[in-house]
C-alpha positions in Angstrom: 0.0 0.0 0.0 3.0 2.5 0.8 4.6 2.0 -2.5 1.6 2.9 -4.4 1.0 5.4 -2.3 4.6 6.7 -3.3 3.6 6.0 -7.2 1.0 8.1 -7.2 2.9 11.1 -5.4 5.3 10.4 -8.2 3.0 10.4 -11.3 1.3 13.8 -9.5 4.5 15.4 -9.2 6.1 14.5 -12.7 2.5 15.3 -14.3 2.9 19.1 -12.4 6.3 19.5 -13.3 5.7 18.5 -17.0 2.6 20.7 -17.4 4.8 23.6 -16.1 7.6 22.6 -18.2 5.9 22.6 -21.5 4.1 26.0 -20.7 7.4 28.0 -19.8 8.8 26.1 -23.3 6.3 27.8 -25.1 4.6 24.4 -26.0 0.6 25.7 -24.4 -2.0 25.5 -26.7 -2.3 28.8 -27.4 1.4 29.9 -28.2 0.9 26.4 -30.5 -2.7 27.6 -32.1 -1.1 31.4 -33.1 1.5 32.1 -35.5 3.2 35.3 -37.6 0.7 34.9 -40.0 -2.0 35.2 -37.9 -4.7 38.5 -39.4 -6.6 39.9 -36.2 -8.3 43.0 -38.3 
């Protein structure tokens, strides 16, 4: 029971620390949906 416990601590942190990651990386969805070429008239 303690080591699963301990597995889903892990997949928690590693899921937080990957979400964060990927946003400062400029991988969100919205720096990925919008581009140069984008026309906002």
């Amino acid at each position: 029971m303690k080591t699963m416990m301990l597995a889903f601590a892990a997949i928690a942190i590693i899921a937080i620390g990957a979400s964060f990651g990927l946003n400062q990386a400029g991988f969100s969805a919205a720096e990925q949906g919008a581009g140069s070429a984008v026309r906002l008239d």
